[in-house]
N, C-alpha and C positions, 0 to 999 in steps of 0.2 A: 285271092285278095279278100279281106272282111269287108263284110255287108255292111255297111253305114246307112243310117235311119237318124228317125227323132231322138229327141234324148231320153224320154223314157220306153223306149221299145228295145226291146231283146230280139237281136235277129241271127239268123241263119242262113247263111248258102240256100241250103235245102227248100225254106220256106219262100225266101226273097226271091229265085228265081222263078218261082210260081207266081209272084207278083199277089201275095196274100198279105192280107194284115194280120198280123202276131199279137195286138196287143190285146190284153182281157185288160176289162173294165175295172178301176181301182176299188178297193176293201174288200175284204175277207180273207179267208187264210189262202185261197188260191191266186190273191191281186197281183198284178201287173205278169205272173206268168211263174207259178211255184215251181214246173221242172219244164227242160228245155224240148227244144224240136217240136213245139206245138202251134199248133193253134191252127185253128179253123177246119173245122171237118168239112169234107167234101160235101157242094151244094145238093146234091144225091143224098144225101145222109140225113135223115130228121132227125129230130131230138126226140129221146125219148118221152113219152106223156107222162102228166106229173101223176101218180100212183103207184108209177111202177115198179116191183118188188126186185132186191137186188142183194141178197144173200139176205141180214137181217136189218135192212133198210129199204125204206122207201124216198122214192126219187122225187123229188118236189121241183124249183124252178130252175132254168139253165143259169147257171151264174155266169158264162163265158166259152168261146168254141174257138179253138184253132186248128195249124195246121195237122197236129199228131193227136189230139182229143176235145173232148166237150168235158166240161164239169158243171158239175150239179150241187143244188143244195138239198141238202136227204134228209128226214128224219129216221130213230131208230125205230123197225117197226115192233110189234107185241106187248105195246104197254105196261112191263115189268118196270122200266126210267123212259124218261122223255131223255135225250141227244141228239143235236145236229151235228151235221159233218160237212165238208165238200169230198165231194165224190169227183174222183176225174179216171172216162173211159176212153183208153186208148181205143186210135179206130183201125183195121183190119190193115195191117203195112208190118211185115216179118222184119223190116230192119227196127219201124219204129215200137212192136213189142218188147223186141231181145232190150233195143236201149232202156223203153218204160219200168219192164222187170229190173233190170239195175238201179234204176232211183228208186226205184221202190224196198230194194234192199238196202239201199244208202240208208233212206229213212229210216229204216226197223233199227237202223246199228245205232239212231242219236237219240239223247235222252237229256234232254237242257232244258231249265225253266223257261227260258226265251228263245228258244225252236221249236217252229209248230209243229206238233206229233203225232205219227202216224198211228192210224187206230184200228183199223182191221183192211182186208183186202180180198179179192177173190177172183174170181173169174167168172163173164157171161156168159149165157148160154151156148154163144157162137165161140166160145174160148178164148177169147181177147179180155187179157186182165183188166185189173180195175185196183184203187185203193180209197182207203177214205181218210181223209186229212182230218184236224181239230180245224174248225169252221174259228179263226178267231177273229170278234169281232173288234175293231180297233179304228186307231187315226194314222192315218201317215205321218211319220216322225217329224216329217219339215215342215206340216200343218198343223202338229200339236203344238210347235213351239211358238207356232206365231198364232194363233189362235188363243192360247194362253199366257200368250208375252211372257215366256219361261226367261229368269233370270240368267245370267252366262253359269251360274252356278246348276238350277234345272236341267239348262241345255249339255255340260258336261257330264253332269250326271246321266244322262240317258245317252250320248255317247257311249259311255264307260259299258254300259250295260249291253252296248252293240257289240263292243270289243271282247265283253266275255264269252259271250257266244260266237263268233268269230274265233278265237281263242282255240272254244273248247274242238270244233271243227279244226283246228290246225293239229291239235294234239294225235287226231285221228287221222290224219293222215289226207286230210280233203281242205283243196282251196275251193271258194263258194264262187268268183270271178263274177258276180252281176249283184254286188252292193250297191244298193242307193234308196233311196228314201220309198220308192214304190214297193219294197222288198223288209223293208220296219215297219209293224204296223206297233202302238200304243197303245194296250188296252188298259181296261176299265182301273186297275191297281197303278196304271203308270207304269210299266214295263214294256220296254220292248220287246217284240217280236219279230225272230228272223224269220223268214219265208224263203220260197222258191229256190230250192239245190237244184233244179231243173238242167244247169248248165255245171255243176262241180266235177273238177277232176282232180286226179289225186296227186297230190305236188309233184313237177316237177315233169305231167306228161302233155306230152306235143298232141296241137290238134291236128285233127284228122281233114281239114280243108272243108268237109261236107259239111261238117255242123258246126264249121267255127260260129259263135253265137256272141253276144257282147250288147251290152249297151252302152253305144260309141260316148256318148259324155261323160261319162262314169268309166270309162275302157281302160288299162293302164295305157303303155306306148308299147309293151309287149305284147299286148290281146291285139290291138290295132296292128300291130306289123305282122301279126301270125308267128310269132317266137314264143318259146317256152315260156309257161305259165307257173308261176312257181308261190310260193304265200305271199311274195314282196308285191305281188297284184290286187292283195285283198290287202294291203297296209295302202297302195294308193288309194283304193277305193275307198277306203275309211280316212283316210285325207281330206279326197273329195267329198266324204258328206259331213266330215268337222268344217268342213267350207261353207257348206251350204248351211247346216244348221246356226250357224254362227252371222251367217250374212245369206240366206237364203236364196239366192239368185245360182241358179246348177251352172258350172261351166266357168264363171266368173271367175276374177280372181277374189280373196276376201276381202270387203272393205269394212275392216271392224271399225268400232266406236275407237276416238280417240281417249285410251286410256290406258296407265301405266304396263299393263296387260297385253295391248295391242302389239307388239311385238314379240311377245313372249305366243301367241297366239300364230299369230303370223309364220313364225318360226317352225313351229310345231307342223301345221299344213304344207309348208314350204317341203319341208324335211320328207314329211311320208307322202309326197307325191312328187317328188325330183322324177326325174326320167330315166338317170339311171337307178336300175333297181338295188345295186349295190349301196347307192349314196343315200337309202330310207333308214327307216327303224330296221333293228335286225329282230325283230318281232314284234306281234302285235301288242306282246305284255309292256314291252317297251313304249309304244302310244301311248296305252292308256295309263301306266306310271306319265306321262309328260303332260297327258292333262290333267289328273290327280293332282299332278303338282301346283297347275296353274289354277284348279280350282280351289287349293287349302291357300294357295297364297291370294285370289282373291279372297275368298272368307278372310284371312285375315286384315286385309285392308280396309274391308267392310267395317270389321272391330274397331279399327284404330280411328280410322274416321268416325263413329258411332261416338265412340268416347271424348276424341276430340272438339265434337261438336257440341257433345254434353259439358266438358270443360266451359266451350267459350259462352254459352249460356248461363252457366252456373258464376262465370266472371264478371259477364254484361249485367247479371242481375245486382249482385255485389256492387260494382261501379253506381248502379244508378241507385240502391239504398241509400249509398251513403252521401250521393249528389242531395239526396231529400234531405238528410241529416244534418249537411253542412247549412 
């Protein structure tokens, strides 16, 4: 049966029946939980001290620890460039190395403006890998928007920019299955950032029961029942956070502003988070063509009101000239 938690915890069989908290502490490029089957190193485990030399970095504060590793915030060390990174060392567990080496190859194969990118890796001393992630500093997507009272136009637009990277992961052959606002971070340019492959498998394959992993509000109804995981998972999840973004409450249903758009919106959410997975988008390019859409046709409404407005001003002023005149 899946683990069910908070809504933004990612959990696992494995971790949940130890009765561990999974969740790292929100921002940076490792938040809310970049690869799966983590967190919380055993209470026997110290963290490393901050100095500590780690191929051509050095190990500064713990950013977060769970059940499968700790991660750090590193600089590069020898003074040729300054670089930060997050560092995450898996802890001594044969099943959860063999899984760590995997994401770690996942990562080396992606190369997206808005997936964060893996930058070197190695192994310690004791022979338990390690890699080092781009440290990106950012906002959670569902705190940028409201924090900046991003127009429906802003808020589609960086949708859109979820969906490309989403996208370009499907091309490859890999569903991400733990979309949601803890997993975008916003940086400094206004770009999204995808995070945490932690839990990605490659369409189309069955969990294995131990590390079914999910974050149950964001979950499709197939990650929830333990059925085939296929890309139509990562079209609801991008559903659910066209939900959120747009009426920021996780889980709800939307309650957009009442405006000619609202159902055109509605529609949209409705659609790529139905339950059955046949009756979604049949791709994610499909999404994001459907809010393109509804964002060129807001823009254009914007126009027409713009000018319409201009009109009855430029009439009222006419009316009263010549009210003076008579």
């Amino acid at each position: 049966m899946p683990i069910l938690v908070g809504e933004e915890s990612t959990v696992t069989a494995a971790t949940a029946s130890r009765g561990i908290d999974c969740r790292l502490p929100p921002g940076g490029a490792l938040s809310g939980r970049l690869f799966n089957r983590l967190v919380a190193a055993p209470p026997e485990e110290a963290p490393l001290p901050p100095g500590t030399p780690l191929g051509c970095w050095r190990i500064g504060r713990l950013l977060g620890c769970g059940g499968s590793a700790m991660v750090y915030l590193a600089d590069r060390a020898g003074g040729h460039f300054d670089q930060q990174a997050a560092i995450k060392i898996v802890r001594p567990d044969p099943r959860l190395v063999e899984q760590f080496r995997r994401e770690r190859q996942l990562l080396a194969e992606l190369g997206h403006p808005s997936i964060a990118r893996l930058i070197d890796g190695g192994a310690c001393e004791d022979g338990r890998p390690w890699f080092a992630m781009e440290h990106v500093s950012g906002v959670r997507i569902d705190h940028y928007v409201e924090h900046r009272r991003l127009s429906l136009h802003g808020r589609l637009v960086l949708f859109e920019g979820a969906c490309e990277a989403i996208a370009y992961a499907h091309a490859r052959g890999l569903v991400h299955r733990d979309i949601k606002p803890g997993n975008l971070l916003v940086d400094e340019h206004g770009r999204p950032r995808l995070l945490d492959f932690g839990i990605a498998m490659a369409d189309g394959a069955g969990d294995d029961g131990v590390y079914r992993a999910m974050t149950p509000i964001y979950a499709s109804p197939e990650q929830r029942g333990g059925g085939i995981v296929t890309k139509a998972s990562d079209i609801y999840q991008l559903g659910m956070l066209l939900g959120t973004l747009l009426m920021p409450e996780p889980g709800l249903p939307p309650r957009m502003a009442d405006t000619p758009l609202a159902d055109a919106l509605r529609a949209v959410v409705a659609r790529a988070t139905a339950h059955d997975a046949a009756q979604r988008f049949p791709s994610v390019a499909a999404l994001r063509a459907a809010a393109v859409a509804i964002r060129q046709r807001a823009r254009l409404l914007s126009v027409r009101r713009h000018v319409e407005a201009h009109r009855t001003a430029r009439f009222a002023g006419y009316r009263e000239a010549r009210a003076w005149c008579e």
